[in-house]
DRENLO-338249 format. One record per residue (C-alpha): residue in one letter; z, y, x. Coordinates in Angstrom, 1 decimal, decimal comma, always signed. Layout:
<pts>
(A (Z Y X));
...
</pts>
This chain:
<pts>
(X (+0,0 +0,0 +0,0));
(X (+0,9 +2,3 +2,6));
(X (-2,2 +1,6 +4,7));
(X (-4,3 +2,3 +1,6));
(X (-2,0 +5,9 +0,8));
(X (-2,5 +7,0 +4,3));
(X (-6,5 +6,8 +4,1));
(X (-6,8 +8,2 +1,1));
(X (-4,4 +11,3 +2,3));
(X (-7,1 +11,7 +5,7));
(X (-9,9 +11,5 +3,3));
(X (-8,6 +14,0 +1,7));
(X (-7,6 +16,1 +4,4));
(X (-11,6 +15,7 +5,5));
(X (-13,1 +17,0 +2,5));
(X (-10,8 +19,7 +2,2));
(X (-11,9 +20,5 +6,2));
(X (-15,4 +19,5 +5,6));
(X (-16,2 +23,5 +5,6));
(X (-14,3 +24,1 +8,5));
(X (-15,7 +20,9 +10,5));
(X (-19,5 +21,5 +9,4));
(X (-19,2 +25,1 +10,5));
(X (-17,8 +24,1 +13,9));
(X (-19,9 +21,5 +14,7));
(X (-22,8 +23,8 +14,2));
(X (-21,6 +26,5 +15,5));
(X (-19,4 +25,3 +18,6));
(X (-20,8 +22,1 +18,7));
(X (-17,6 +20,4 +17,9));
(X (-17,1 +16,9 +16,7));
(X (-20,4 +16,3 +16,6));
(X (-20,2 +13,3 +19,3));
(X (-18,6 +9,8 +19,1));
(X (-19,2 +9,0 +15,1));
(X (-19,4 +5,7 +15,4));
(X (-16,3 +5,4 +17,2));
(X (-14,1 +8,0 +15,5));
(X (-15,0 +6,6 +11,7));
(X (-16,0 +2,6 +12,3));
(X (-13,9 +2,3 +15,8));
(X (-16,7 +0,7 +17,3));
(X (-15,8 +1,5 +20,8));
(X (-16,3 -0,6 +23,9));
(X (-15,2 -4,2 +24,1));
(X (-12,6 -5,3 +26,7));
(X (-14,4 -7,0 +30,3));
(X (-14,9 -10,4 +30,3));
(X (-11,8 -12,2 +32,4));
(X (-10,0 -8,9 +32,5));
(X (-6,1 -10,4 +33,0));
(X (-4,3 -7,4 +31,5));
(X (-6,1 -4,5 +29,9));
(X (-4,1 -1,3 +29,0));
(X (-5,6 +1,3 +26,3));
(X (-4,3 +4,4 +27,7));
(X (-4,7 +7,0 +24,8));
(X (-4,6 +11,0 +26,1));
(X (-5,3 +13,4 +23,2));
(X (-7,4 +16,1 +25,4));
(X (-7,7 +17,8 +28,9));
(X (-4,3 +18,4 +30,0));
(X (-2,8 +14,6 +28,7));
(X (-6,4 +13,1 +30,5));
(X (-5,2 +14,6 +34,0));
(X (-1,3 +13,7 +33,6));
(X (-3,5 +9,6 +33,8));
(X (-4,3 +10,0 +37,5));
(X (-1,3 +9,2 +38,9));
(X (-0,4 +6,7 +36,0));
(X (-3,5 +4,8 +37,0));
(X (-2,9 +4,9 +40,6));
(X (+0,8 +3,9 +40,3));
(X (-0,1 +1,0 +37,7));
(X (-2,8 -0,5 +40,0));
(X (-0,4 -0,3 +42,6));
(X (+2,1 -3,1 +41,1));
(X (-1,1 -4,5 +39,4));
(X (-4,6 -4,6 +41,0));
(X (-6,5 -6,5 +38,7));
(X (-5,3 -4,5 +35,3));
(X (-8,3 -2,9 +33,7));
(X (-8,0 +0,2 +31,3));
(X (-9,5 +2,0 +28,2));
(X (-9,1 +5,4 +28,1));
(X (-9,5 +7,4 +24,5));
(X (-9,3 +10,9 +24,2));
(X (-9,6 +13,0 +20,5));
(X (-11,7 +16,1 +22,2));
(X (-14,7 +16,8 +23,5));
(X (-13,7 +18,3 +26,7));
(X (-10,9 +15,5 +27,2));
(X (-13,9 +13,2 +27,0));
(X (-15,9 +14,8 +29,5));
(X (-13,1 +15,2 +31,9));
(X (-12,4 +11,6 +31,5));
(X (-15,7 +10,1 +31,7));
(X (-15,9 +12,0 +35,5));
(X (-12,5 +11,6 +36,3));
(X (-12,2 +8,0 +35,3));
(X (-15,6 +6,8 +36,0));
(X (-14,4 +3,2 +37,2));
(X (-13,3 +2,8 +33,7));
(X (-13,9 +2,5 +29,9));
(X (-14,0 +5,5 +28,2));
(X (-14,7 +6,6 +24,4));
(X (-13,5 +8,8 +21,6));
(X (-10,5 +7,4 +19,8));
(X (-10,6 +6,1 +16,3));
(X (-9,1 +8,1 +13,7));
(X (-6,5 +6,9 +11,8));
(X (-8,6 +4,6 +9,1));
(X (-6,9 +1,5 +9,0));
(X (-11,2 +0,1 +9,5));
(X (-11,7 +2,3 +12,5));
(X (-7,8 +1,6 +14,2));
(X (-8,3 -2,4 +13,0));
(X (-11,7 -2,8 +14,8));
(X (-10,7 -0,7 +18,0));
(X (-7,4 -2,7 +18,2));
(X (-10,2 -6,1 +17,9));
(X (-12,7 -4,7 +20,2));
(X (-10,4 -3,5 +23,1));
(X (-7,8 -6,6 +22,8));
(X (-5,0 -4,2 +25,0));
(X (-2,1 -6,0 +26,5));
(X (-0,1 -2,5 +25,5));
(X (-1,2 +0,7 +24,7));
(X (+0,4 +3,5 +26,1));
(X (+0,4 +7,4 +24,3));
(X (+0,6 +9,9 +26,5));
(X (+3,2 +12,3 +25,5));
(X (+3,4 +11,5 +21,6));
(X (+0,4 +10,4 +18,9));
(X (+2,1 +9,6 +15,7));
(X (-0,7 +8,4 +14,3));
(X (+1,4 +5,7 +12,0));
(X (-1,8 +3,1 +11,8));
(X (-2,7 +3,2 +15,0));
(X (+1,2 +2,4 +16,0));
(X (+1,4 -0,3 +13,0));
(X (-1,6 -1,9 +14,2));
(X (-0,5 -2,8 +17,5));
(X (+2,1 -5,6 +16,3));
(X (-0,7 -6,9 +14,3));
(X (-3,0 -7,2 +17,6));
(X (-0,3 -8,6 +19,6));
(X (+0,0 -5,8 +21,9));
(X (+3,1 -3,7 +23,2));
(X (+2,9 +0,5 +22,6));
(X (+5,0 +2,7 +24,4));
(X (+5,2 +6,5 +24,6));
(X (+4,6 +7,8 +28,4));
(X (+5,7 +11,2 +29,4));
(X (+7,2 +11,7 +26,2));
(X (+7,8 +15,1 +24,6));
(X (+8,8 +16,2 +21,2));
(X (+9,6 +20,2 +20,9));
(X (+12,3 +21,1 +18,5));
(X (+9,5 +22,7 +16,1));
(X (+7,9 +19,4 +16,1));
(X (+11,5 +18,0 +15,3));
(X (+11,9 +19,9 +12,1));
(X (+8,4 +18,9 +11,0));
(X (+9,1 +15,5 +11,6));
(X (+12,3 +15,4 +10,1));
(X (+10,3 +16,3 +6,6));
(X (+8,8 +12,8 +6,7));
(X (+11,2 +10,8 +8,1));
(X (+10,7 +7,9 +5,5));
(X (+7,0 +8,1 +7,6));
(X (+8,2 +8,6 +11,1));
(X (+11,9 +6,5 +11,3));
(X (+10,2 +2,9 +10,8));
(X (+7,1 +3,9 +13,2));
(X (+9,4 +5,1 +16,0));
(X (+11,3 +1,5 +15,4));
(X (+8,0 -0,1 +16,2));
(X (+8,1 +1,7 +19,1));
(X (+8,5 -0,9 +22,3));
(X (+9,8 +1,8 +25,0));
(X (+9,6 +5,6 +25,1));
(X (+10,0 +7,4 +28,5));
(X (+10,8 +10,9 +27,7));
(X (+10,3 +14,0 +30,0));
(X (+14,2 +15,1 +30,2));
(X (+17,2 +14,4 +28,1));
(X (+16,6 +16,5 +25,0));
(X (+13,3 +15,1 +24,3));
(X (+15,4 +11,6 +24,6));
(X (+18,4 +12,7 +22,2));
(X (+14,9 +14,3 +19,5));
(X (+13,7 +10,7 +20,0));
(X (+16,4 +9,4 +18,9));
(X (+17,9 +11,3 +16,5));
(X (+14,4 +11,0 +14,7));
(X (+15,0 +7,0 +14,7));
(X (+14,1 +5,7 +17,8));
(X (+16,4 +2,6 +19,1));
(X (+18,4 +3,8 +21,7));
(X (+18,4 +1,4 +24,4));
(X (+14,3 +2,0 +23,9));
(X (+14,4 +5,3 +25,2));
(X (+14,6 +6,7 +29,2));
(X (+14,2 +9,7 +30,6));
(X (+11,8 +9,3 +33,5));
(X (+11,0 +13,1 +33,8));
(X (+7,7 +14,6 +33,5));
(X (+4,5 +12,7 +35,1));
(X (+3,4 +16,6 +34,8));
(X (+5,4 +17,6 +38,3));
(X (+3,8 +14,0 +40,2));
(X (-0,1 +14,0 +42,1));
(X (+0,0 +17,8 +42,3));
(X (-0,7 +18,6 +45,9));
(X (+0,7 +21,9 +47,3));
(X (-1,8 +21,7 +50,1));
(X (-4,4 +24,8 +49,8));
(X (-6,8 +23,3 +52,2));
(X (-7,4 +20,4 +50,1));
(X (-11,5 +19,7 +50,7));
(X (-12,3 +20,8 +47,2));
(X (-10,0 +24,0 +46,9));
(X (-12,3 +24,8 +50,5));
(X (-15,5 +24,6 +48,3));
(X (-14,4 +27,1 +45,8));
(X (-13,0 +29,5 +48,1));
(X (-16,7 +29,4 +49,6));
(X (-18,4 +29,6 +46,5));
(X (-16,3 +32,4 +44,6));
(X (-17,4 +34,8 +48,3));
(X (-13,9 +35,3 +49,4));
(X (-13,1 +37,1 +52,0));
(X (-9,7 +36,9 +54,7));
(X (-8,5 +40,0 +53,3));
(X (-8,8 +39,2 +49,6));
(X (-5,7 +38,9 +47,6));
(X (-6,8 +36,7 +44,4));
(X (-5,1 +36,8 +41,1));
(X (-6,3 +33,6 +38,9));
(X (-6,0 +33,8 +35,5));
(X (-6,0 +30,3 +33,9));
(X (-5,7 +28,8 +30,9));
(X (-6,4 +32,2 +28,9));
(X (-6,7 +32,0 +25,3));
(X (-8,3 +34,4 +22,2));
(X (-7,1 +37,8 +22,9));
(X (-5,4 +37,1 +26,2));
(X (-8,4 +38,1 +28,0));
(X (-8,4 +42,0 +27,0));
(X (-5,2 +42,3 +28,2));
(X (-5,9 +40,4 +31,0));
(X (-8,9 +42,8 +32,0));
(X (-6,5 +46,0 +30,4));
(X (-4,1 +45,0 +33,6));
(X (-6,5 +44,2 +36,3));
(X (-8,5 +47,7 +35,9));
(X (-4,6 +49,3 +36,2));
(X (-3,8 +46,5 +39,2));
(X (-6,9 +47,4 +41,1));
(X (-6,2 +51,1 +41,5));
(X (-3,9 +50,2 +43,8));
(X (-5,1 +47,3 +45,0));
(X (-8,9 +47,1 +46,3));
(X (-8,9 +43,7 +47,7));
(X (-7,2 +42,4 +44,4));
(X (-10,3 +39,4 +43,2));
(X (-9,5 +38,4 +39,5));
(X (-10,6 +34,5 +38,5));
(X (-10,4 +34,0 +34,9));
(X (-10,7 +30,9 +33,5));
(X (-10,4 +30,6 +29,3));
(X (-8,5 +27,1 +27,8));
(X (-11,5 +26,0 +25,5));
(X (-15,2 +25,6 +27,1));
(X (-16,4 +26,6 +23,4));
(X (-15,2 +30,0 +24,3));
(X (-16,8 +30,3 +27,7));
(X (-19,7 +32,4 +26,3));
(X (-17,3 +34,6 +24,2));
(X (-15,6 +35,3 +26,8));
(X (-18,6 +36,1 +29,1));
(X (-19,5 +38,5 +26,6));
(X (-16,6 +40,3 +26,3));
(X (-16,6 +41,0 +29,9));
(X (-20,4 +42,2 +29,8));
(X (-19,5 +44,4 +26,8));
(X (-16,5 +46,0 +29,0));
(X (-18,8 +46,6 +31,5));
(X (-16,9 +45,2 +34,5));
(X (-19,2 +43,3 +37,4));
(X (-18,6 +39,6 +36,9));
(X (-20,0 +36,5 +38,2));
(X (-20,4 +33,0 +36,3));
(X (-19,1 +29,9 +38,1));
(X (-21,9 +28,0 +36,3));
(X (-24,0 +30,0 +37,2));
(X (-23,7 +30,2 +41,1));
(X (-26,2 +27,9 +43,2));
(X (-24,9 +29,8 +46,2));
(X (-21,4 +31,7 +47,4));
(X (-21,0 +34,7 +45,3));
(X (-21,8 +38,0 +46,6));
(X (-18,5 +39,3 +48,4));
(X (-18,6 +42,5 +46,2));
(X (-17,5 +40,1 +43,4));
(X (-14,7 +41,4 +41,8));
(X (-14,7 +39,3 +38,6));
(X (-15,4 +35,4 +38,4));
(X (-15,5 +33,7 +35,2));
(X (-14,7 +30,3 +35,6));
(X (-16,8 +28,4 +32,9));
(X (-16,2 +24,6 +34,0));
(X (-13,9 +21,8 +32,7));
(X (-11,7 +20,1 +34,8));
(X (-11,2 +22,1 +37,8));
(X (-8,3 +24,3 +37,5));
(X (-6,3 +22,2 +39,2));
(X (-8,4 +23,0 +42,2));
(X (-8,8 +26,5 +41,4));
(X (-5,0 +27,1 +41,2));
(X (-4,4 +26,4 +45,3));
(X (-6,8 +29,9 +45,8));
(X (-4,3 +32,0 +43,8));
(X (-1,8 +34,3 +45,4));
(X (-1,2 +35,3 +42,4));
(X (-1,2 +33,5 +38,8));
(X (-1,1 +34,4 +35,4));
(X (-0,7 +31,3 +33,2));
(X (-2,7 +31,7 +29,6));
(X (-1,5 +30,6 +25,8));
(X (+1,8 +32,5 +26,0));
(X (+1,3 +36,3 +25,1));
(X (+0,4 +34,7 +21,6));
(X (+1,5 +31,9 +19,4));
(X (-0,5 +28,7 +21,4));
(X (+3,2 +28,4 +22,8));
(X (+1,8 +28,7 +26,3));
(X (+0,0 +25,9 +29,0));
(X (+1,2 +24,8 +32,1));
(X (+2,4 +26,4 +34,7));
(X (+3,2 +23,4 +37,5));
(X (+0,4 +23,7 +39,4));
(X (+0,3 +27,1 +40,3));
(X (+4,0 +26,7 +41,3));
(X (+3,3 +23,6 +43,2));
(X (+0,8 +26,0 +45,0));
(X (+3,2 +28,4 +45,5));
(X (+2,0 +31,4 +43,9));
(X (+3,6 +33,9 +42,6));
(X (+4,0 +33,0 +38,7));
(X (+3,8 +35,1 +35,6));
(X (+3,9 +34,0 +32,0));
(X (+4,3 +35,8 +28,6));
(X (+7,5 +35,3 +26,5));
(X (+6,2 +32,3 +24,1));
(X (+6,1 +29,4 +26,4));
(X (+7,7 +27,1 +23,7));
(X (+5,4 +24,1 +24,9));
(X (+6,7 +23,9 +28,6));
(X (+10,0 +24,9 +27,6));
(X (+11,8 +22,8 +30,2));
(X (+9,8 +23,9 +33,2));
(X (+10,1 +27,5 +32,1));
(X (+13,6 +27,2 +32,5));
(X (+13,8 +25,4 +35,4));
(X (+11,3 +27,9 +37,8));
(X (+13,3 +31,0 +35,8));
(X (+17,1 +29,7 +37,2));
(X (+15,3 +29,3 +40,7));
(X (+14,2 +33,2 +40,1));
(X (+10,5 +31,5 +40,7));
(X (+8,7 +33,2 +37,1));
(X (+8,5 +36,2 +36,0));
(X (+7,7 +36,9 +32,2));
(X (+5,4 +39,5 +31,0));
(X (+5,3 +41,4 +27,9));
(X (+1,8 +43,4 +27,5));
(X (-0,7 +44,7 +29,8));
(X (+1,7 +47,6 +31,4));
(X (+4,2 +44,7 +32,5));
(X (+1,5 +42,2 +33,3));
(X (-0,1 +45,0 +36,0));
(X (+3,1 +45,6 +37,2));
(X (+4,0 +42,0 +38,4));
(X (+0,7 +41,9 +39,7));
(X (+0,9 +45,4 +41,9));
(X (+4,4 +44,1 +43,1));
(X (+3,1 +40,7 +44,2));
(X (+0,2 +42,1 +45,8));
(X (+1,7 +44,8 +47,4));
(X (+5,2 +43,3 +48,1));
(X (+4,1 +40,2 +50,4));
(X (+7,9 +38,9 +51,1));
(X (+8,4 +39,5 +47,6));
(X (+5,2 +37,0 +46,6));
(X (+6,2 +34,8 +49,3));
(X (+9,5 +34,0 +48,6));
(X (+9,1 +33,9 +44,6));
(X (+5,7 +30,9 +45,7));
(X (+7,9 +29,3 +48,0));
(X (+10,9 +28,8 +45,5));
(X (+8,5 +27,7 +42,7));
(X (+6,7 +25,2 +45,0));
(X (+10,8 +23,8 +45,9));
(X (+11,2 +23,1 +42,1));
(X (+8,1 +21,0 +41,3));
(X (+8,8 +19,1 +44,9));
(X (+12,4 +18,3 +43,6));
(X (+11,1 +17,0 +40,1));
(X (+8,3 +14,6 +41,7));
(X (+8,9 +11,0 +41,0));
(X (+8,2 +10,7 +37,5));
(X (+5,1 +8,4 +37,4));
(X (+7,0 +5,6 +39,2));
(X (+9,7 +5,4 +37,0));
(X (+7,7 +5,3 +33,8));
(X (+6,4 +2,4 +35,1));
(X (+9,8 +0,7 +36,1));
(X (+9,9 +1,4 +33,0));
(X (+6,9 -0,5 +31,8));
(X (+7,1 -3,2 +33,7));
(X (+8,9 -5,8 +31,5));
(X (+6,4 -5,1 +28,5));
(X (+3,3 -5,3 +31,0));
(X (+4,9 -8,6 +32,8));
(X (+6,3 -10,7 +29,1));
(X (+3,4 -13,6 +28,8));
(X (+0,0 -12,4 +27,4));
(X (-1,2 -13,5 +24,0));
(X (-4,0 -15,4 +23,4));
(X (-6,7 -12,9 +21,8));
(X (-10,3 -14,1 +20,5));
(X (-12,9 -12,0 +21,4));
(X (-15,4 -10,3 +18,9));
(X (-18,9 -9,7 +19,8));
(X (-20,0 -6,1 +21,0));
</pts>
């Protein structure tokens, strides 16, 4: 009955969308990939003689990149293990099928019992492992069914998520029992878990996989190829922009123009959240009038003169971050609840943020007790940090350095989520009969 209520409800919610979802697909180009694997599951089948195969399901860009080390750390106790990696976006897909290339990659299914049922047949996983939290209720009750183990890796759940949760907890309590292990990023997110329904003994706090394979090392090969390509110079002093979101960039612009007065050498990066608004954004910056360059759009280094670069690719940032001496972390002047700011810490930039940074609460507060983040308001405050730390090199240093300290000192994550894992990836393997592709 349930199974039958729940389609019927994301029918529903379609049609409802359908407006919405036609006029993105035409006009964005969203959603428009993947059909048969979203609605009919008909994703790849698992490799013949594979011993243990792990579905590894990371929502979009940011949860596709926290699977690097996972991988790595996994293959490590396990050489042989194969995986299938789902992501929901566009972007996440992209990202994984260059990142991941050695394995299988689709779109997940939605939540249809059909598509979940025939996934669940065609992959055959050992365990399935959600990275930070997809209460998706069939895809969980399906697993049991399958005779596979699900777990919840890197495991977050925000106190607004909480009180949303807490509305249906006839829904969530008995999906969170099914639950075989939940390794949660710090203790809070352990005592939401819980508190939601979770079984206690269930539930570890492994920290965040978020703070693990982040290098602090600037002269990593790739980092060299973009300092070559974006023209800078010895003397440049580069303030990176990253994850920006809608409206983040006029203010962003607003406090470079005041920032450059004082600075000449200041070079600003900006690089927007959602590839769909790389064009918008591109515009924008035409329409200002400002000289700007396109990363996609540069065969060769970038004229030195090169104030302005827009950085209109997916899945480099991570790279991009080790050129900032000063960084500016998007999705937290509005209500996105901000994006992460470990990397341009582990870098050791000087860090600034705006006040809503509800999503990375917990690193927030750690790099602002080390006096390693400073929050901005509004454009006057924003071009003030950034005159400071350009101007006040002790100042920039010392703020980098401490950040960098705090994301060293939380490393370690990845390999205890899969101590963690371990008895559900070594109990005997079922049986499983394999369908046709």
């Amino acid at each position: 009955m349930l199974t039958w209520l729940l389609n019927l409800t994301y029918l529903s919610l379609i049609a409802a969308l359908s407006p919405y979802l036609l006029w993105a697909a035409f006009t964005k180009g969203k959603y428009r990939e993947g059909f048969a694997q979203k609605f009919l599951g008909r994703v790849p089948s698992r490799p013949e003689d594979s011993p243990q195969h792990l579905w590894l399901h990371a929502v979009s860009v940011g949860e596709v990149n926290l699977l690097a080390p996972l991988i790595a750390e996994l293959q490590k106790q396990h050489a042989d293990t194969t995986f299938h990696i789902t992501t929901t976006t566009k972007a996440g897909f992209d990202l994984a099928l260059t990142k991941y290339a050695d394995h299988t990659v689709s779109y997940a299914p939605l939540d249809f019992s059909w598509a979940v049922d025939q996934a669940y047949r065609r992959i055959q996983p050992d365990a399935v492992l959600l990275v930070e939290l997809e209460m998706w209720p069939n895809l969980i009750r399906f697993a049991n069914r399958h005779g596979a183990k699900i777990a919840v890796v890197n495991g977050r759940l925000s106190e607004k998520s909480l009180r949303g949760y807490r509305k249906l907890s006839w829904l969530v309590r008995p999906l969170l029992k099914q639950l075989d292990w939940i390794g949660a990023q710090d203790q809070s997110y352990a005592l939401r878990f819980c508190e939601l329904g979770a079984d206690v003994d269930r539930v570890q706090v492994t920290g965040s996989i978020k703070f693990d394979g982040i290098t602090p090392d600037r002269n990593n090969p790739q980092t060299n190829q973009f300092r070559e390509l974006a023209g800078l110079g010895p003397c440049d002093l580069v303030w990176l922009a990253g994850s920006t979101q809608n409206s983040e960039e006029p203010t962003i612009l607003q406090a470079y123009q005041t920032a450059r007065q004082q600075v000449p050498n200041l070079k600003l990066l900006l690089v927007p959240r959602h590839p769909h608004r790389f064009d918008e954004v591109a515009q924008f910056l035409e329409t200002s009038g400002e000289p700007f360059a396109r990363r996609s759009q540069l065969s060769a280094p970038a004229p030195h003169e090169t104030s302005i670069l827009l950085v209109d690719s997916v899945g480099e940032l991570s790279a991009w971050w080790g050129l900032a001496d000063i960084a500016f972390v998007g999705g937290s002047l509005g209500n996105r609840g901000g994006q992460n700011m470990i990397e341009p810490a582990a870098y050791g930039a000087a860090v600034a943020v705006g006040p809503n940074t509800w999503n990375f609460k917990d690193v927030a507060e750690r790099l602002r007790t080390a006096e390693a983040l400073t929050v901005v308001e509004d454009a006057q405050s924003l071009a003030s940090f950034v005159v400071k730390a350009a101007t006040d090199e002790g100042w920039r240093h010392n703020q980098g350095a401490r950040a960098r300290d705090v994301v060293l000192a939380q490393q370690g994550a990845t390999e205890r989520t899969v101590q963690g894992l371990m008895p559900l990836l070594e109990r005997p393997t079922i049986v499983k009969f394999r369908t046709a592709a």
